[in-house]
N, C-alpha and C positions, 0 to 999 in steps of 0.2 A: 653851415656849408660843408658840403664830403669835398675834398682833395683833387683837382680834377688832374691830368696826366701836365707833363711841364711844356710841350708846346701848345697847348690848347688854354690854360690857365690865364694868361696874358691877357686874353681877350674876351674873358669871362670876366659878370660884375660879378666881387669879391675871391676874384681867381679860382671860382670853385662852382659845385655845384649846387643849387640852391636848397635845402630839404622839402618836401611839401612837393615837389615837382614833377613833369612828366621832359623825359630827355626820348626822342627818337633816334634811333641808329639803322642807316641803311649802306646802302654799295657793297661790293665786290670785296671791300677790303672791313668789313662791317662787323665782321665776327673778333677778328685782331684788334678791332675797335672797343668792341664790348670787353674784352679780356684786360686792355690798357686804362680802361675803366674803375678797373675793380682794385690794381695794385696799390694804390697810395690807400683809398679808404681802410683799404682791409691790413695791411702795415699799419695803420694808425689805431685799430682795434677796432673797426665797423664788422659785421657779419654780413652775409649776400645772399641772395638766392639765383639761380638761372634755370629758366624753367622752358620746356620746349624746344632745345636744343639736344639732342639724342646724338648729334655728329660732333658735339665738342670735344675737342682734344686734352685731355687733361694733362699730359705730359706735355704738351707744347702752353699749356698756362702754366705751370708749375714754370717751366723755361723762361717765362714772361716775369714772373715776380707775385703771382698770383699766390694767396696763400690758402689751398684745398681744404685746411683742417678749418678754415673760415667760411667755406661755403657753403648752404643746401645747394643736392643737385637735384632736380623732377624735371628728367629725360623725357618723360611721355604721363605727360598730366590727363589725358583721357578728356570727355566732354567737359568735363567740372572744374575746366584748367582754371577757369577766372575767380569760383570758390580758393581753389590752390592758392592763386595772386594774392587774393584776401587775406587771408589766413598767415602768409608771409609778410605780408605786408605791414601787420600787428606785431611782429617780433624783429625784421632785422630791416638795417639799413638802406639798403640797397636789393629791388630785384626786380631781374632780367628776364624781361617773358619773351619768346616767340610767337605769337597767337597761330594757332593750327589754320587760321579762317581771317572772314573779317569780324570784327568783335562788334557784338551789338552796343549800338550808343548805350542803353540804359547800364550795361556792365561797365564799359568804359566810364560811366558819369560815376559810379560807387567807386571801381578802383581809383579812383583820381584823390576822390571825396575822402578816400582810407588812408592814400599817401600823405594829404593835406592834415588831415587828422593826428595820424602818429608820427610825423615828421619825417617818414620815407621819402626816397627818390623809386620813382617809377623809370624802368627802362625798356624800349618797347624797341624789338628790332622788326625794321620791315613796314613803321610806320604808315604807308600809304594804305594800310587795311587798318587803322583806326580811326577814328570820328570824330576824335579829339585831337585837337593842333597841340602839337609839346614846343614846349614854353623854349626847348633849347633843340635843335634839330644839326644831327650831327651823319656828314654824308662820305665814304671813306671808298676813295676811288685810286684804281692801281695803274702805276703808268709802265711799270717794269721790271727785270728783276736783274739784280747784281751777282758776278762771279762765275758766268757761263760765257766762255769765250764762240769757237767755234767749234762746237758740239763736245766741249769739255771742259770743266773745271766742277765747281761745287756751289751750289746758291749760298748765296750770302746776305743779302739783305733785298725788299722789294720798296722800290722806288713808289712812293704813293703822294694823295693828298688829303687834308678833311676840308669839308666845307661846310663852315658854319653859319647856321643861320636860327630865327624864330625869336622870338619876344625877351630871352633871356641871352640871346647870344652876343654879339658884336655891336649892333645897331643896322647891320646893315651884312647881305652875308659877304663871307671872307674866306679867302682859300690861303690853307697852311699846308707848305712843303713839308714834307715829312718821310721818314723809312718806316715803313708798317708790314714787319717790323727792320730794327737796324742788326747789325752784323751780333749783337749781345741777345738777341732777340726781342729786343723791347722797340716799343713805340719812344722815337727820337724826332727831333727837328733837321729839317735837312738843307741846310744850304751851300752842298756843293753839288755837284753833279755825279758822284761816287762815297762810298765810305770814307775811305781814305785820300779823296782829292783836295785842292788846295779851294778854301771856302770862296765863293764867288762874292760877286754884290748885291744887298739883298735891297729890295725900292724901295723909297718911303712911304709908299701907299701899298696896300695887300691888295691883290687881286681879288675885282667884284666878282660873281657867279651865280647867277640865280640859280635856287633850289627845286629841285624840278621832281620832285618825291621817290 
């Protein structure tokens, strides 16, 4: 299993993420998603790749806990992106594709088959243009941002949620409170209505939400 982030973990079998596997990241908040992804494994001495993402911010990972000298980057993999997958796939633990398009079944059926193989985790952002259903589908939606009063102050952390769902996730999907990211800049849990306000109460049942791609 890789590490998965500490609000997400809970509700994950064996708190983590399974090797062999295919995980999708999608929403608004999908990118900070991907990037909370990667800090525990790669702290723990996993390698990564993310490929396809040309607009990632690497000083706002670096800010996350992300550790740069652990990662490949291929920004603009060209048509032979899924060769690239391949290829990474066979060396390191963890990696993050964009697919420029929708990816054909028969390339989706190999990278699956290469993750399974060498004991990767596949991470696919944008899911809804792959053909294969991932075993853990993770959906990261923004509800607001903290620190802007009226028409002043300084952002500080954005109010969000994930919603878990797929074969490996909860049993059933599930929506976690969350700052994505919080005032440290990392992916936190969030149970109050502010950074700094006094924690609400949180229900015994997590809210249902079907996953809607």
């Amino acid at each position: 299993m890789l590490p998965a982030p500490i609000p997400l973990a809970p509700l994950l079998p064996g708190a983590g993420i399974r090797r062999g596997g295919l995980v999708g990241v999608s929403g608004d908040g999908g990118t900070t998603l991907v990037l909370s992804l990667l800090v525990e494994p790669l702290a723990q001495g996993s390698w990564a790749a993310v490929v396809g993402m040309p607009e990632l911010g690497l000083e706002a990972a670096a800010a996350m806990g992300v550790d740069l000298a652990r990662v490949a980057l291929v920004p603009r993999p060209g048509p032979s992106w899924a060769a690239v997958v391949a290829v990474l796939l066979d060396a390191l633990d963890l990696v993050v594709v964009s697919p420029p398009g929708r990816c054909r079944p028969a390339d989706a059926r190999r990278l699956l088959a290469r993750a399974k193989e060498r004991g990767s985790v596949l991470c696919v952002t944008g899911p809804e243009g792959w053909p294969e259903s991932p075993e853990l589908v993770l959906v990261a939606e923004t509800e607001g941002w903290e620190g802007l009063d009226i028409g002043a102050g300084t952002l500080r952390a954005r109010r969000g949620r994930i919603v878990v769902s797929g074969r490996r996730g909860a049993g059933r999907p599930v929506v976690v409170p969350c700052w994505l990211p919080g005032p440290d800049g990392r992916l936190a849990a969030r149970r109050s209505g502010s950074p700094k306000a006094a924690p609400e109460r949180v229900p015994d049942e997590p809210e249902a939400m079907p996953w809607a791609g």
